[in-house]
C-alpha positions in Angstrom: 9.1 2.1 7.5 8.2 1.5 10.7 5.1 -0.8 11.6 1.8 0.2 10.8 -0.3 1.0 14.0 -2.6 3.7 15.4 -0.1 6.1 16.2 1.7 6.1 13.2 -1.3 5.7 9.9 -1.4 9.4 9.4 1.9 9.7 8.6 2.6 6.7 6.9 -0.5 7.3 4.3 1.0 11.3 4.1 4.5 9.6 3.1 2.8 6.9 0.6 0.8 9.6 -1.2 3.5 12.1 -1.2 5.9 9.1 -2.9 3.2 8.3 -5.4 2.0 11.4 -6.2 6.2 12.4 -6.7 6.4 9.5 -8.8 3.3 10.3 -10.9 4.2 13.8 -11.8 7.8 12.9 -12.6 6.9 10.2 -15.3 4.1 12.5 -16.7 6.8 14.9 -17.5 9.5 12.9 -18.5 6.6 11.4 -20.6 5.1 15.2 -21.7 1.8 13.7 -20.9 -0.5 16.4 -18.8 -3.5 15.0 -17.3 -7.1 16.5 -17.8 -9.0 14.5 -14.7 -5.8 15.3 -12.1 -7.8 17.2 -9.5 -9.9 13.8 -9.4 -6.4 11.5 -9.5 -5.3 13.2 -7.3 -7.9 12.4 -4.6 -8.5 9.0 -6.3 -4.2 8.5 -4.9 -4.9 9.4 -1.5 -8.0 7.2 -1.2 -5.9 4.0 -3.0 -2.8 5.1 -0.3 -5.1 4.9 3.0 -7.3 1.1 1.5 -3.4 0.2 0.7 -2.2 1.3 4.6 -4.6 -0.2 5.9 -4.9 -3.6 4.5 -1.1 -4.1 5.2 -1.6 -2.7 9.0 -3.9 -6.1 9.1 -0.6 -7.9 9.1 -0.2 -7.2 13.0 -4.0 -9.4 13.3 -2.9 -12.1 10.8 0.6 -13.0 11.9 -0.2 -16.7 12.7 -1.0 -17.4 9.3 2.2 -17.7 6.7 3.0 -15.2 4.7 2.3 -15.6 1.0 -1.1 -16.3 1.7 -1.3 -13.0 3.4 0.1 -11.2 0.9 -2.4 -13.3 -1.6 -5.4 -12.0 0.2 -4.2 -8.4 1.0 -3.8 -7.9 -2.6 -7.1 -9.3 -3.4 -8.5 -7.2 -0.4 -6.9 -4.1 -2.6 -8.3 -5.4 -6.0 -11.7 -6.1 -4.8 -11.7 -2.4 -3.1 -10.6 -1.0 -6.4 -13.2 -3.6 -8.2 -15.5 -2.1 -5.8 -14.4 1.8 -6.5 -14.9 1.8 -10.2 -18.0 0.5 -10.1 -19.6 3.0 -8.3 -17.7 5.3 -10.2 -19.1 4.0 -13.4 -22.4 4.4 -11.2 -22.0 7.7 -10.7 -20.4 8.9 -13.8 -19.0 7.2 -17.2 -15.9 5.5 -17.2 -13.6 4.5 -19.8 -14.3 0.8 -20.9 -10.6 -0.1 -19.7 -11.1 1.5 -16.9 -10.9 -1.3 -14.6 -7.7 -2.8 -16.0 -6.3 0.7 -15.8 -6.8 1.1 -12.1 -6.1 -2.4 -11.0 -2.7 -1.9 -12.9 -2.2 1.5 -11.0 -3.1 0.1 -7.3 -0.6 -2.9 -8.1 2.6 -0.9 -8.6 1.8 0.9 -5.2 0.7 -1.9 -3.3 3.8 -4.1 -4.3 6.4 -1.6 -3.1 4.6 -0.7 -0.3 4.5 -4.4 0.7 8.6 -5.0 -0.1 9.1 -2.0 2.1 7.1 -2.9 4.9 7.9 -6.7 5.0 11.6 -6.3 4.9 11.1 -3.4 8.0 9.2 -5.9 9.9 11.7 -8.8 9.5 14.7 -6.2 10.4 12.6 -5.6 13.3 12.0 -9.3 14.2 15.4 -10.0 13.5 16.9 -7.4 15.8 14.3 -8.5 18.3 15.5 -12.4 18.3 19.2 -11.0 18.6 18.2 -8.8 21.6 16.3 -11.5 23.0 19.3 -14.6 22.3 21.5 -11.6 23.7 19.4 -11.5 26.7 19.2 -15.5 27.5 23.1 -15.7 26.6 23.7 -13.2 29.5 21.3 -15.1 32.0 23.2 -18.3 31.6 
């Protein structure tokens, strides 16, 4: 995964979505379990992949600060988005009374692979960077 940026937050969402969606429909039918509300899921997916893009893509604004508090407050970003969501759904129409717990636990699966996967591509890429930079300055002495 390549760093998030404007050039690239289409595609990474469309791969996200596609990967969770995948995974959904694979453990509902290893599970026989068909879903009643999967139009709205479905949308309800997209909209959790794009808040999940793009709090990570805030990584490239809060590089000075150290990692696991970043991480910390991305997540909570996510949580208090999806606090946020079901709330106004339960505005706008009932909700279960577990709701909440149901979709915190279903934005924190996503959002943790999607953070191993784009923190380990962006240390690869700093890595490779500080070799191609030592490589440089070894060559210039």
């Amino acid at each position: 995964m390549k760093l998030i940026n404007r050039k690239n937050f289409i595609s990474i969402v469309c791969i996200s979505f596609t990967l969770v969606v995948c995974g959904k429909l694979i453990l509902e039918g290893l599970m026989g379990f068909t879903d009643k509300n999967y139009t709205m899921n479905i949308f309800a997916i997209l909209g959790f992949s794009i808040i999940i893009t793009a709090v990570l893509a805030l990584h490239f604004y809060l590089q000075k600060f150290p990692l696991i508090p970043v991480l910390i407050g991305q997540y909570l970003g996510v949580v208090g988005l999806t606090v946020a969501f079901v709330k106004i759904t339960d505005f706008i129409a009932d909700t279960e009374t577990n709701a909440m717990i149901q979709m915190i636990a279903s934005v924190t699966i996503p959002f943790i692979i999607s953070a191993i996967v784009y923190y380990i591509a962006f240390f690869r890429q700093v890595n490779k960077a500080n070799d191609i930079l030592s490589e440089i300055t070894s060559e210039n002495k």
